[in-house]
N, C-alpha and C positions, 0 to 999 in steps of 0.2 A: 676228287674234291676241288682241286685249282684247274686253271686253265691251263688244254691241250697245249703240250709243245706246237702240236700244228696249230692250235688257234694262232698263237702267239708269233709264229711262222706266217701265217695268213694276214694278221694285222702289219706286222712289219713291213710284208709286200707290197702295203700302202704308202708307203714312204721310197723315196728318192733311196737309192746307194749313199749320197751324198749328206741326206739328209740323218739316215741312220746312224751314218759315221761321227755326225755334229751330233745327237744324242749320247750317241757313248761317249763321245769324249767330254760333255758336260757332267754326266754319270760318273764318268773316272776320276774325274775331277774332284765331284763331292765324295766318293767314297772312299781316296786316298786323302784328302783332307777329314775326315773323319779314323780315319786308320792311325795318320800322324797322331793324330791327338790322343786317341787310344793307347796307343804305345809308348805316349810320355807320361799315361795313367790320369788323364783329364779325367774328371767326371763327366755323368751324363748332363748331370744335370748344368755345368758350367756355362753361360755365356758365351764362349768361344764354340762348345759341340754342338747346342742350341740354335747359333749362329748358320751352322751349317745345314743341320735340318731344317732350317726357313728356307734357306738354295735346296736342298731336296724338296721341300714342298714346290717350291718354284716348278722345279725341275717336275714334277709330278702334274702339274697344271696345266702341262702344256699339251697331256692327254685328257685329263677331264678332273676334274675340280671333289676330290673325296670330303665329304664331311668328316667330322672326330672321329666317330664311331667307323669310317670308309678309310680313313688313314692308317687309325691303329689297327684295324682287320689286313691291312696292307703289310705293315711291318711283321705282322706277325707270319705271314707266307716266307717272311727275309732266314726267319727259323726254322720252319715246318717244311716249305717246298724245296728238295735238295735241287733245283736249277737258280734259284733265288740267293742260298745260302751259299753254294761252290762259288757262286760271284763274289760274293761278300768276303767269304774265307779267302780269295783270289788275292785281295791287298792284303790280310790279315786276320791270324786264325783269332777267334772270337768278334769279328765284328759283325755279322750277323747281329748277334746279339745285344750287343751293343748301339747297337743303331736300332735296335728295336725300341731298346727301352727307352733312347735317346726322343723318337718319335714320338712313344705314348708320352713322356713328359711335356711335350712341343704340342703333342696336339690336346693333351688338356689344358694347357695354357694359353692358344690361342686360336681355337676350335669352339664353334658351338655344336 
């Protein structure tokens, strides 16, 4: 149903060592910035978690530009696909989740 590890292996190949290493660590960034928040029981819906999935959308942009409906289809692999979610569960158990629903509020609000 989602894309091959080897897809996903094949595209990475496109990028620099260097340059892959600068994506994760902007990635890790947002995702322990959304964990923090998480575990001090922020809502999704708060200003501050919001705040971070604008940097996740940022971050996402830099591949290719999802519409509302290309967003939320996105987060929801965060749940569904276990390479997606072990990421997520990696800073903290339930944020998969959490940053899903963080997204679908983010991109109905500022998504056409």
């Amino acid at each position: 149903m989602f894309e091959s590890r080897r897809h996903i292996q094949d595209v990475n190949a496109g990028y620099s060592a260097e340059a892959q290493a600068q994506f994760k660590a902007q990635h890790d960034q947002i995702a322990q910035a959304a964990a923090d928040l998480m575990q001090v029981g922020t809502s999704v819906d708060a200003e501050e978690v919001q705040a971070v999935i604008a940097r996740h959308y940022e971050f996402i942009k830099q591949f290719w530009t999802p519409s509302r409906l290309a967003y939320k289809s996105l987060a929801l692999t965060y749940v569904l696909d276990d390479s997606f979610k072990s990421t997520y569960e990696s800073f903290a158990p339930g944020l998969a989740s959490y940053i899903k629903r963080a997204i679908d509020i983010w991109a109905d609000q500022n998504l056409d």
